[in-house]
C-alpha positions as CSV (number, residue, x, y, z in Angstrom):
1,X,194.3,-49.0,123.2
2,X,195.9,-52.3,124.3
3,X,195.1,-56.0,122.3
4,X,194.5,-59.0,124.3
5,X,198.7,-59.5,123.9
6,X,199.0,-56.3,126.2
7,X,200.7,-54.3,123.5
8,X,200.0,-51.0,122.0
9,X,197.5,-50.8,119.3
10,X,196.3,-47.9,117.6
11,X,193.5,-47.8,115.2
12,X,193.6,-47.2,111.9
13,X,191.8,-43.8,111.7
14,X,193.3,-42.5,114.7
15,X,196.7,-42.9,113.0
16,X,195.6,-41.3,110.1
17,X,194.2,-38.4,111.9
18,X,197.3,-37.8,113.9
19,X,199.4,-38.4,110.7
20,X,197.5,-35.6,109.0
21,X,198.2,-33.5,111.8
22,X,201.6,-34.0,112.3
23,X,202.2,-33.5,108.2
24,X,199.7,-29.9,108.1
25,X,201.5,-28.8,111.6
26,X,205.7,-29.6,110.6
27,X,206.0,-29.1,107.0
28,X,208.8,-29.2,105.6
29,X,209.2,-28.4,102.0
30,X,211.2,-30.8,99.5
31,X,213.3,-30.4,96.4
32,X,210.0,-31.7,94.6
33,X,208.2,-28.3,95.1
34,X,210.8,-26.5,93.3
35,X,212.7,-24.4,92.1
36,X,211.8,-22.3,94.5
37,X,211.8,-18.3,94.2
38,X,214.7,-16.9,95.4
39,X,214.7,-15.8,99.2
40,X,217.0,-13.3,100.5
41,X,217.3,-13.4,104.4
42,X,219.8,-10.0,104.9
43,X,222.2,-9.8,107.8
44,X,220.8,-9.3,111.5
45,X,222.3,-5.4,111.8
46,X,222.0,-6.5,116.0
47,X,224.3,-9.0,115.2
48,X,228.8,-8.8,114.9
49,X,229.7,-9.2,111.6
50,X,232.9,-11.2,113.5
51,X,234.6,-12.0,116.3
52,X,238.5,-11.7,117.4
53,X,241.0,-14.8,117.5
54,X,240.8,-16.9,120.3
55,X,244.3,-16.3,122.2
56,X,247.2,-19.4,122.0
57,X,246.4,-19.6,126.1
58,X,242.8,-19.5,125.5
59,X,242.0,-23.4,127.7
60,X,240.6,-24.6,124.6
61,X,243.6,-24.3,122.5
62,X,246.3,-25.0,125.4
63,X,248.2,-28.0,125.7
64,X,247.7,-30.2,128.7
65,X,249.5,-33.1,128.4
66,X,253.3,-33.7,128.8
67,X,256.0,-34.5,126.4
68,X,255.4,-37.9,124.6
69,X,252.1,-38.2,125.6
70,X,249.2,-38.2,122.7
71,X,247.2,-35.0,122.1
72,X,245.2,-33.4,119.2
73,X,243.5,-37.0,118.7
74,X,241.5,-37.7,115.1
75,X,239.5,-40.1,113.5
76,X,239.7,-40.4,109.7
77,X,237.3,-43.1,107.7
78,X,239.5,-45.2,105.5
79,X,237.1,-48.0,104.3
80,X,233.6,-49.6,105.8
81,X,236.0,-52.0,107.5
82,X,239.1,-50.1,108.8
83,X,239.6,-46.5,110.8
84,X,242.4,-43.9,110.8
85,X,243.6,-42.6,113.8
86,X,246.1,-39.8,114.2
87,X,247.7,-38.0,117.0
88,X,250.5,-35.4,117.8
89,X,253.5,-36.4,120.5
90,X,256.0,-34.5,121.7
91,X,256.5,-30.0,121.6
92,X,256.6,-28.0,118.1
93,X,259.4,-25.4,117.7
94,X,259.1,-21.5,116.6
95,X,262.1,-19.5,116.1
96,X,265.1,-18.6,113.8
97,X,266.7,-21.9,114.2
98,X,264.6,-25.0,115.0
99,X,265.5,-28.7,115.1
100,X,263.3,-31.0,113.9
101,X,262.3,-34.3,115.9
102,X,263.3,-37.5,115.6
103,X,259.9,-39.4,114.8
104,X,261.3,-42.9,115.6
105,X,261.7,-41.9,119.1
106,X,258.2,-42.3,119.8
107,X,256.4,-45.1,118.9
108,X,253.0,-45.3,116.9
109,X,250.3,-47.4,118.3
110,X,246.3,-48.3,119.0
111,X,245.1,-50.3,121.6
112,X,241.4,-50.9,120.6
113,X,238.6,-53.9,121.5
114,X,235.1,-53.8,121.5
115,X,234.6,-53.5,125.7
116,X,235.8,-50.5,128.0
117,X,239.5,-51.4,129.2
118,X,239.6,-54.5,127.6
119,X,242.1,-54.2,124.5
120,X,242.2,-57.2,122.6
121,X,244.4,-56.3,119.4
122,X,247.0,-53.6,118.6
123,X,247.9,-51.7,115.3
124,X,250.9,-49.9,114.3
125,X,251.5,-46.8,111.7
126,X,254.0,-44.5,110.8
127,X,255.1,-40.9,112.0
128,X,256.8,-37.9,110.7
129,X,257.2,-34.0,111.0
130,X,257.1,-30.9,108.9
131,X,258.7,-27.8,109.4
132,X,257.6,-24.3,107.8
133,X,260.9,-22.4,107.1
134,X,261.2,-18.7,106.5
135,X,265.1,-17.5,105.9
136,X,263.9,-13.8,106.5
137,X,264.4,-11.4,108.8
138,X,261.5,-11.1,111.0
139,X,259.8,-14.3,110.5
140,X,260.0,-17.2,112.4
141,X,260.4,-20.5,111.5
142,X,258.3,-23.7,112.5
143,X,258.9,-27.3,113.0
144,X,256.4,-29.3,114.1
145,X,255.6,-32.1,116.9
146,X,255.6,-35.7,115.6
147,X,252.7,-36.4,113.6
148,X,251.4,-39.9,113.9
149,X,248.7,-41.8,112.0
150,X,248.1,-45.9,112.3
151,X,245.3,-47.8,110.2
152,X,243.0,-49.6,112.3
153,X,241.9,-52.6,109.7
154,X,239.2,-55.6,110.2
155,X,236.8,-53.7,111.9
156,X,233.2,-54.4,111.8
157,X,230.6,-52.4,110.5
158,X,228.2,-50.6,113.2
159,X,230.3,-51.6,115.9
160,X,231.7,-49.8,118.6
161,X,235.2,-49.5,119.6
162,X,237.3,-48.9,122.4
163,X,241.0,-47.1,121.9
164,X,244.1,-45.9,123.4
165,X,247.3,-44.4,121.5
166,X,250.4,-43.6,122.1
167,X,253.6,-45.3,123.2
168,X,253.0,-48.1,125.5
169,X,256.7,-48.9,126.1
170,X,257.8,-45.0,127.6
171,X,255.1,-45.9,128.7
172,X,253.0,-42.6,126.9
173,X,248.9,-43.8,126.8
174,X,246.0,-41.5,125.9
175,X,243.0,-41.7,127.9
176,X,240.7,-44.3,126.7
177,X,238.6,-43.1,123.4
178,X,235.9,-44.2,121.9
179,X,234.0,-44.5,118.6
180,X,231.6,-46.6,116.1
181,X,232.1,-47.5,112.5
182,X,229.7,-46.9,109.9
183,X,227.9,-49.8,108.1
184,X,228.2,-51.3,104.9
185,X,227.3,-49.5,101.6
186,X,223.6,-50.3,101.6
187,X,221.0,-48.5,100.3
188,X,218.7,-49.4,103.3
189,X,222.3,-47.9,105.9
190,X,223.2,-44.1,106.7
191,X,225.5,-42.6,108.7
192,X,223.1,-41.2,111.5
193,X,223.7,-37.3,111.3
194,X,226.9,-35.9,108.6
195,X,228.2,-32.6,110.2
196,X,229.0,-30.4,107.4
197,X,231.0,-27.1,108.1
198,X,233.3,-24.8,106.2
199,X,235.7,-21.7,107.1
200,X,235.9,-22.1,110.8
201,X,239.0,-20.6,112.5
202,X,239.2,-20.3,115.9
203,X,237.4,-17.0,117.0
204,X,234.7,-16.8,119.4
205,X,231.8,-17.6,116.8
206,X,234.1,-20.5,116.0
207,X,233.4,-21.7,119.5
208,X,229.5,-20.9,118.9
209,X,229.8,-23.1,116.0
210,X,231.4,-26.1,117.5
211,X,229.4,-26.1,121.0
212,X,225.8,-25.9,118.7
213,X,227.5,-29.0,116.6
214,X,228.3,-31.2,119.6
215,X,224.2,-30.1,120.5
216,X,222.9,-31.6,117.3
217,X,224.9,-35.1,117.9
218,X,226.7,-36.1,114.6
219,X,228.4,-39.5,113.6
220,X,230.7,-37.8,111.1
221,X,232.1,-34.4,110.3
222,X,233.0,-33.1,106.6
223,X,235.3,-30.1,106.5
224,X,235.3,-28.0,103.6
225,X,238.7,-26.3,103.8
226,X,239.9,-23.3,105.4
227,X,240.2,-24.8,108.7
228,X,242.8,-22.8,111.2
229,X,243.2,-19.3,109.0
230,X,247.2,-19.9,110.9
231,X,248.1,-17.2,107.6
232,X,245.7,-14.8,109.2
233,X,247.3,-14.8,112.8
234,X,249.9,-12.4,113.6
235,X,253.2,-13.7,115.4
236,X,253.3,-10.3,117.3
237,X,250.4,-8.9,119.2
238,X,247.9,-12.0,119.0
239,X,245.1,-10.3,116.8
240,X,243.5,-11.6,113.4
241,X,244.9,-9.7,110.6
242,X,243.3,-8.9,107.3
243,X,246.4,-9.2,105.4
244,X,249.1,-10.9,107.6
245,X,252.0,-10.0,105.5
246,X,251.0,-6.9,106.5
247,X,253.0,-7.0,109.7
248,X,256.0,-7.5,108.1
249,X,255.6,-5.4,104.5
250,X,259.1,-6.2,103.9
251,X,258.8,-10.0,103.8
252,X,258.8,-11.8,100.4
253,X,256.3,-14.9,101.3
254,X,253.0,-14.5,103.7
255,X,254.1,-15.9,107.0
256,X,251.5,-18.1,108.5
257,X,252.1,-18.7,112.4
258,X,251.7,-22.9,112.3
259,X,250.7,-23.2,115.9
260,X,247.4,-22.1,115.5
261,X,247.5,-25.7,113.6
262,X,248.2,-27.3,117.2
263,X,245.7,-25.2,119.3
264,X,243.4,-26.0,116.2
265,X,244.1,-29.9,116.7
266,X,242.8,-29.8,120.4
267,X,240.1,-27.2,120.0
268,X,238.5,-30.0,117.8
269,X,239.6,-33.0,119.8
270,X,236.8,-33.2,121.6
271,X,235.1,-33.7,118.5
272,X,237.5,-36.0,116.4
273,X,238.5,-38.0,119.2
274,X,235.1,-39.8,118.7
275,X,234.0,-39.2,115.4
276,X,235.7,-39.3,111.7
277,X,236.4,-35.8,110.3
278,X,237.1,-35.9,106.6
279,X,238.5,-32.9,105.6
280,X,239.4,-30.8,101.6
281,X,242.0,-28.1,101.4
282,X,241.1,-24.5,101.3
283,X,243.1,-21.4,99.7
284,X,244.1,-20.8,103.4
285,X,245.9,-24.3,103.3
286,X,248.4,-23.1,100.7
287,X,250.5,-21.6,103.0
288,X,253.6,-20.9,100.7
289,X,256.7,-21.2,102.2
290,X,260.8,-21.1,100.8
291,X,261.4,-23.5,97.6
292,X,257.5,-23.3,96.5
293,X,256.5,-25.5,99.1
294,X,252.8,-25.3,99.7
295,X,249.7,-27.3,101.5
296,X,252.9,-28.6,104.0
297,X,250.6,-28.3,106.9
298,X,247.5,-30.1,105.4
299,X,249.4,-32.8,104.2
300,X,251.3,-33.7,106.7
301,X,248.4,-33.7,109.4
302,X,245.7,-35.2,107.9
303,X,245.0,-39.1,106.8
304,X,242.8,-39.4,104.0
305,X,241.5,-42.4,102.1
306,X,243.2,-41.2,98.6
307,X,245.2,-44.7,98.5
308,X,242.3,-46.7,99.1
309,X,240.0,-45.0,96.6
310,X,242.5,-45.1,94.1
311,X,243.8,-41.6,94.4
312,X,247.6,-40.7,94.7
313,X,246.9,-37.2,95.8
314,X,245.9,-36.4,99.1
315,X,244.2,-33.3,97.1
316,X,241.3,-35.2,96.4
317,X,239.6,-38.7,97.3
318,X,236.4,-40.7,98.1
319,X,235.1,-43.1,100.4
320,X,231.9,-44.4,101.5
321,X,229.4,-44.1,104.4
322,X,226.5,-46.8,104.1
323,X,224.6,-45.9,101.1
324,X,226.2,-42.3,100.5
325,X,229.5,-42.2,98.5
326,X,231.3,-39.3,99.2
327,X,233.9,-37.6,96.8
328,X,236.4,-34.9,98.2
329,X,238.0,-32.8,95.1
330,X,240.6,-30.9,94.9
331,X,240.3,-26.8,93.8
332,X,244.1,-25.9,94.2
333,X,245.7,-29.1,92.2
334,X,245.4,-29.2,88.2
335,X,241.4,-29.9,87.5
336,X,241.4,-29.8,83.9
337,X,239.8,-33.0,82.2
338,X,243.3,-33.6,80.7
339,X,244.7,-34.1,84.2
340,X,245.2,-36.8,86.9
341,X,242.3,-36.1,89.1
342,X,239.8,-35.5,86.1
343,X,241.1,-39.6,85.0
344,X,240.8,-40.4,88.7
345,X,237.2,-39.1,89.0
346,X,235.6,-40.2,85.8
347,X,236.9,-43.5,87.1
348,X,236.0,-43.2,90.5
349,X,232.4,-42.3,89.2
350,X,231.8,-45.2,86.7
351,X,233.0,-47.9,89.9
352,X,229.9,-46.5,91.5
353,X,227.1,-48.8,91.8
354,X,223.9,-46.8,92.6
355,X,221.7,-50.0,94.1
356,X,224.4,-49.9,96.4
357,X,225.3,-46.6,97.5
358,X,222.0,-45.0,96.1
359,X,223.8,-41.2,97.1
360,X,226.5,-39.1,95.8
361,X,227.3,-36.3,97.5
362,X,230.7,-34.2,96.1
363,X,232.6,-31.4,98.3
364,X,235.4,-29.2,97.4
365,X,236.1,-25.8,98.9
366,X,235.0,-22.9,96.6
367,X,231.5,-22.8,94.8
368,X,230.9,-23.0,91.5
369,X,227.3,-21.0,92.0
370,X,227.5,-18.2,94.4
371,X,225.4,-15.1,94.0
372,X,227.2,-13.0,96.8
373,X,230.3,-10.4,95.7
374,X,232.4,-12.2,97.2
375,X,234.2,-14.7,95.1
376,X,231.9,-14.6,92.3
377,X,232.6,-16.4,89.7
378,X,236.1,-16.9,91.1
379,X,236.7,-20.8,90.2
380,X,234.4,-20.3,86.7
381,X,237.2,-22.6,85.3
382,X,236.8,-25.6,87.4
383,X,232.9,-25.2,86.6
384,X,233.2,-25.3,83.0
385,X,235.9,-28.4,83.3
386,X,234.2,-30.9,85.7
387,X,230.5,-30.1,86.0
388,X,229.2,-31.7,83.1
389,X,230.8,-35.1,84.3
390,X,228.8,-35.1,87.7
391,X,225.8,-34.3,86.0
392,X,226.5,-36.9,83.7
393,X,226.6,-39.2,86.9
394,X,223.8,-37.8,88.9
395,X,225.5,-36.2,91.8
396,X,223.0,-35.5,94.4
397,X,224.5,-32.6,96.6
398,X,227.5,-30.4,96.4
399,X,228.6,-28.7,99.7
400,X,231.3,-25.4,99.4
401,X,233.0,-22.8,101.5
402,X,235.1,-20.1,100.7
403,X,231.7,-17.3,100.3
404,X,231.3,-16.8,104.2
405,X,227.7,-16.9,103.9
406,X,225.3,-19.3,103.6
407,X,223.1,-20.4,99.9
408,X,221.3,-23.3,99.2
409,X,220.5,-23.2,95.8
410,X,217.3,-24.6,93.7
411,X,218.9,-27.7,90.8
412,X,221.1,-26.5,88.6
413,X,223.0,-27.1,86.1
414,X,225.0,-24.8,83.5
415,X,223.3,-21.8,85.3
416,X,219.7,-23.4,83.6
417,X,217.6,-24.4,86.2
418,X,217.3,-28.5,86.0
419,X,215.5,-31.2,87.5
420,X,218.6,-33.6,87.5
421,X,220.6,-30.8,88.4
422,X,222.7,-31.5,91.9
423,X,221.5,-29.3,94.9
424,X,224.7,-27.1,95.5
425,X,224.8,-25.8,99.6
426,X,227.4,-23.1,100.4
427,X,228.0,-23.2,104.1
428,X,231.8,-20.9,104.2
429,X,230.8,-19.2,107.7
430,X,231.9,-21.7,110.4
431,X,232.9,-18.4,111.9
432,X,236.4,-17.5,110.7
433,X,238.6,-14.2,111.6
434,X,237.5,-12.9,107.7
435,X,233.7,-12.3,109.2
436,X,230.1,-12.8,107.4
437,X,229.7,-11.7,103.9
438,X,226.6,-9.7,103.3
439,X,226.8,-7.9,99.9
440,X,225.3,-10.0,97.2
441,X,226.4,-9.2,93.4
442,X,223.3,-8.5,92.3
443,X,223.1,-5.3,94.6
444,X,223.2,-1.8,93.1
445,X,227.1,-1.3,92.7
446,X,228.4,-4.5,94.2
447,X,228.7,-6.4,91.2
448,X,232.4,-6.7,91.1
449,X,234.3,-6.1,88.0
450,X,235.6,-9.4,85.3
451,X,238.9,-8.5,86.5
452,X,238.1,-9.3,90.2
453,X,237.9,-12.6,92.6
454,X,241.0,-13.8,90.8
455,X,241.7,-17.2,92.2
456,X,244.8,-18.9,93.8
457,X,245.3,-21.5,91.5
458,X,244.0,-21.5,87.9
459,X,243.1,-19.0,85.2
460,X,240.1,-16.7,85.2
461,X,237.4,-17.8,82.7
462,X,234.7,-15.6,83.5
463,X,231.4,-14.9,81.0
464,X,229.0,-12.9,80.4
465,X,225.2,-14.9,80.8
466,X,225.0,-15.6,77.0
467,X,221.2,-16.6,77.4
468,X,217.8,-16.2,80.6
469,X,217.3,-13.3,82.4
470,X,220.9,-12.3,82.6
471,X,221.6,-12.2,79.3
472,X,224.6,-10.0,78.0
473,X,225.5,-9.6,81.7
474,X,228.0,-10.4,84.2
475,X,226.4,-10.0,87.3
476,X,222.6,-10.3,87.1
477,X,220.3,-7.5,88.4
478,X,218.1,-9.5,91.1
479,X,218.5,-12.7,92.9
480,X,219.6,-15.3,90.2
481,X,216.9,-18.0,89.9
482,X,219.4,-20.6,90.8
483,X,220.0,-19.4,94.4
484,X,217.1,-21.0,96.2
485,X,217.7,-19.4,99.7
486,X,221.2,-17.0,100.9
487,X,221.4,-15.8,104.5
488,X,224.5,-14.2,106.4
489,X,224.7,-16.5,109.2
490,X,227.5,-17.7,111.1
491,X,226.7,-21.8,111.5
492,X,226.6,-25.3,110.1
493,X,224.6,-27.3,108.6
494,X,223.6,-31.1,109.4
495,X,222.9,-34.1,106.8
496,X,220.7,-36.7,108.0
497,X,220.5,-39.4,105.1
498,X,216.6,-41.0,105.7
499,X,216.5,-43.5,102.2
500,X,217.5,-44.0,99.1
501,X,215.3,-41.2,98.0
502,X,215.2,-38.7,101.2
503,X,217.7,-36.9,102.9
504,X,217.1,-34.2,105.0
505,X,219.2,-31.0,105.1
506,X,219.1,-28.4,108.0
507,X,220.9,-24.8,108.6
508,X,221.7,-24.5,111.9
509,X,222.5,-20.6,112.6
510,X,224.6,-19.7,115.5
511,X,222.2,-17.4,117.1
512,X,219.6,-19.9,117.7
513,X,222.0,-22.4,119.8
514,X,219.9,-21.8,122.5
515,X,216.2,-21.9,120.5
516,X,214.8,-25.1,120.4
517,X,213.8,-26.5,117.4
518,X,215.3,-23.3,115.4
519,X,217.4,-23.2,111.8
520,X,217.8,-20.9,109.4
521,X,216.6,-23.2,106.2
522,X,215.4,-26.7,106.1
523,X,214.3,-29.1,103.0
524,X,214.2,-32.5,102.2
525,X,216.7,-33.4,99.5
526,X,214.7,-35.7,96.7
527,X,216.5,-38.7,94.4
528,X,214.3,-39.4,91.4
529,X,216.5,-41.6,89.5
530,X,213.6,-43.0,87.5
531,X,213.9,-39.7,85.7
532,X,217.2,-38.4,86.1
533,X,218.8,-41.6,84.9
534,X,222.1,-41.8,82.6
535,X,220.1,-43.0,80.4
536,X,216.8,-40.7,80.4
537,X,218.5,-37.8,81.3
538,X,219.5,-36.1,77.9
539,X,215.7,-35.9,76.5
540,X,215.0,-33.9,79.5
541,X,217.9,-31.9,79.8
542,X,216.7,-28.7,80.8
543,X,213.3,-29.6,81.5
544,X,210.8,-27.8,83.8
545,X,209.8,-29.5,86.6
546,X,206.4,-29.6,85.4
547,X,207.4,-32.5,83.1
548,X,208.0,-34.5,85.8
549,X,206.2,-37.5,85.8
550,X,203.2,-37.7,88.3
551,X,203.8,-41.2,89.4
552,X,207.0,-39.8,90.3
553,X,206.0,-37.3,92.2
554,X,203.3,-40.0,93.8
555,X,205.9,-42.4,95.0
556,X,208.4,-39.6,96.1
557,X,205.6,-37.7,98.2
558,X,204.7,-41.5,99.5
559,X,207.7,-41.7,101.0
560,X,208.1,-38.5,102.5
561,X,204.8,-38.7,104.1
562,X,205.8,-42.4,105.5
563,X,208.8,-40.8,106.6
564,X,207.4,-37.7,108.7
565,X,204.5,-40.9,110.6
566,X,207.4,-42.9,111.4
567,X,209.6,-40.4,113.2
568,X,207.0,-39.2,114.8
569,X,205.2,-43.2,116.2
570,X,209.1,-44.1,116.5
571,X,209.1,-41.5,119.6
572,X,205.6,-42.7,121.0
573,X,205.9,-46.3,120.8
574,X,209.2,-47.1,119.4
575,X,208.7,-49.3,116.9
576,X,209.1,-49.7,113.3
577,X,207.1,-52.3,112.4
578,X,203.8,-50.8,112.7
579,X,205.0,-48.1,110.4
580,X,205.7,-50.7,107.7
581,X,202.5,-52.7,108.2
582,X,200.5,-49.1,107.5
583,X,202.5,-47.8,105.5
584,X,200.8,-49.0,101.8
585,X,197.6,-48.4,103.6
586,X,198.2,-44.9,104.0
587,X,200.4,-43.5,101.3
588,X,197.1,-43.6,98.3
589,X,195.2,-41.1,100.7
590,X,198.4,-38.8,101.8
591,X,200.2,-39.0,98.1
């Protein structure tokens, strides 16, 4: 009905009666209903359990620009305030004897301002190349195009921006780009959708992967390692390879074939051009190569924020997205809490100020729960080193690769399930050459042996359950009670930050691109740092959920219910302020 103004007004009980329907008709469970028992969704036998490599002339991974001009585009977040942009110039080399480029032949520059074509100010970086060398006979050597990257600083939160790079005095221009910087750490400020994908590659469900992404619209993009698999693609013949060394039995390193980094670059372009892609090393990022040179490729592609969040490792680093502080840690560099990155993250946590960025949410490439074969308990080490610290801290969600499968598990912590426990995700099936793991550990025979999943950097440190319904066991004989939901899926997953209590996390399984309003698994994600507190959290350690306070659960289901009325009167009458004038009203009935 309209008011004497001529605006929209909608009574009281009608809004409560669509409210009701809108909450019985769309629920969506949250981490306050848990834990959960386990669900097993097994793989879709109509389904491929892969999909070949993409070939190097595939359009998607061809290049189609010229010489000096500026290709494989990427946007890195340094700080609120400033922007990474990186670019490639200029042709990479394969063969026995390559030369590498002179990077001050082309120079490093941004063109950026707030209106289309209209550049007001100009930054400059730094470039360099790599090479990947193998002396042996068969293998081919690699050196790559120059690699530039230029800091963007002074920029203003929430504000869109306007960009060209390249060389402006050859003259060597990209095409005009765009993007839009995040706001300031603020509990009340989110990134509007976080991208989060693992283990992609470039095979045809790669594509699927990417194409349903760019559907679902993110502002950001967090990698989790194992990006290209370029130590999986085989120099003769053009096919993905189990074991690449394979083709050459003979040779003493694994030979990786490094332009599958440069089709990688532009197959994501579209995507990084326009939105910050943070990115973690994977085990297929080693990439050994002559004098025990490793990770070459990784770090010399990627800007990261390490030096503004106090790192001195590209290995592992943090940085911040409105109210969500993001940390990025490092599996294949020392992680022992005698080392530099344990220092740099007990440090990193304690400069964290939770009224302003009410969120933490950690990353790193293999998980420390994973119920499938594959990989289990294969970085049991870094677990026992670093977990207790984020729990100490109250790290909300942890998001793995490496298992190429999808789990989402219930809070955990030390195997016990646990209230304040973090909400560990592993999404390692972006669609890689590897293809979907489907046998879980606690299957009949498929729980692999101690000896097994022996990992590429650190010891093996694996246990026997010492205590719960495993006890005296390696593997346990049903779905653990800490793995909430597993599916093999190829896909990603989206973060969509609502408050300082709610976030929303959603599977989004390749096969249902073309479904609307389809995923695999969906839940809202639940803060409740009135209990899980530095400073209450030890006399519930281990507590069942049913010792959760009830005015907790009040004020928690307040805002969820607030949450569901406002997206859905934001699409009928755009506005937010009637949502906050009704909101008190309306919480005592729907708590």
């Amino acid at each position: 009905m309209k008011g004497k103004d001529g605006k929209l007004w909608i009574p009281l009980t009608t809004f409560f009666i669509i409210t009701i329907m809108v909450v019985t008709e769309s629920h969506i469970p949250t981490t306050l209903e848990g834990p959960f028992e386990p669900v097993t969704r097994r793989f879709d036998p109509s389904l491929r359990r892969g999909s070949e490599d993409l070939p190097m002339d595939d359009p998607r991974l061809k290049k189609n620009v010229t010489s000096n001009f500026p290709e494989q585009i990427a946007l890195a977040v340094s700080s609120p305030t400033s922007m990474w942009v990186s670019w490639v110039t200029g042709d990479a080399q394969v063969g026995s004897n390559v030369i590498e480029l002179d990077p001050s032949s082309v120079a490093s520059e941004v063109w950026y301002g707030k209106e289309s074509g209209k550049y007001t100010k100009i930054a400059k970086g730094a470039s360099t190349v790599y090479s990947q060398l193998y002396p042996f006979e068969g293998l081919l050597n690699y050196t790559s195009g120059i690699i530039h990257h230029v800091r963007i600083k002074g920029l203003k939160p929430k504000t869109k921006y306007y960009y060209k790079c390249g060389d402006s005095y050859i003259p060597a221009m990209s095409e005009e780009q765009v993007f839009e910087t995040f706001p300031m750490p603020s509990p009340n400020s989110y990134p509007r959708r976080i991208a989060v994908i693992g283990d992609l590659g470039l095979t045809s469900n790669s594509t699927t992967t990417i194409d349903h992404l760019i559907q679902n619209d993110p502002s950001m993009i967090l990698m989790v390692g194992d990006m290209t698999y370029a130590n999986q693609y085989r120099t003769t013949g053009g096919k993905g390879a189990q074991c690449f060394s394979c083709a050459f039995p003979d040779a003493p390193i694994r030979e990786t074939y490094q332009p599958r980094w440069d089709g990688w670059g532009r197959f994501m372009e579209t995507l990084t051009s326009r939105l910050p892609m943070m990115v973690i090393e994977g085990n297929h990022e080693i990439e050994p190569q002559v004098a025990g040179i490793t990770f070459k490729s990784y770090l010399t592609r990627f800007a990261v924020p390490s030096a503004e969040s106090g790192s001195k490792s590209n290995f592992y680093y943090s940085f911040d997205a409105g109210g969500v502080h993001f940390i990025m840690l490092g599996a294949y560099v020392d992680y022992n809490s005698t080392g530099a990155q344990y220092a740099w993250l007990k440090k990193d946590l304690r400069r964290v100020d939770r009224t302003v960025t009410p969120w933490i949410v950690a990353a790193w490439h293999p998980p420390w729960y994973n119920s499938y074969s594959s990989h289990y308990q294969e970085f049991e080490c870094m677990r026992q080193e670093m977990e207790a610290i984020l729990y100490q801290y109250g790290v909300d969600i942890v998001f793995s690769g490496h298992v190429h499968a999808y789990e989402r598990m219930n809070r955990v912590y030390d195997y016990t399930l646990d209230p304040c426990g973090p909400v560990y995700i592993t999404v390692g099936d972006g669609g890689n050459i590897e293809k979907v793991d489907v046998d879980f550990a606690d299957d009949p025979g498929k729980c692999p042996s101690p000896g097994d999943n022996t990992p590429e950097f650190g010891g093996l440190c694996h246990l026997n359950f010492s205590s719960g319904p495993a006890k005296g066991q390696f593997c346990w004989n049903k779905q653990p009670e800490w793995s909430a939901y597993r599916e093999s899926s190829f896909g990603h997953g989206i973060l969509e930050v609502v408050n300082s209590t709610y976030a929303l996390w959603t599977w989004h399984r390749n096969q249902d691109i073309y479904k609307e309003e389809s995923h695999g698994d969906q839940i809202y994600i639940v803060r409740q740092p009135e209990l899980c507190s530095a400073v209450s959290k030890p006399s519930l350690l281990h507590s069942p959920p049913s010792l959760i306070p009830s005015l907790s659960l009040s004020a928690a289901c307040c805002h969820h219910h607030s949450q569901l009325m406002f997206s859905f009167f934001s699409s009928v009458i755009g506005t937010l302020c009637l949502f906050a004038t009704l909101r008190q009203s309306l919480c005592p009935f729907l708590s």
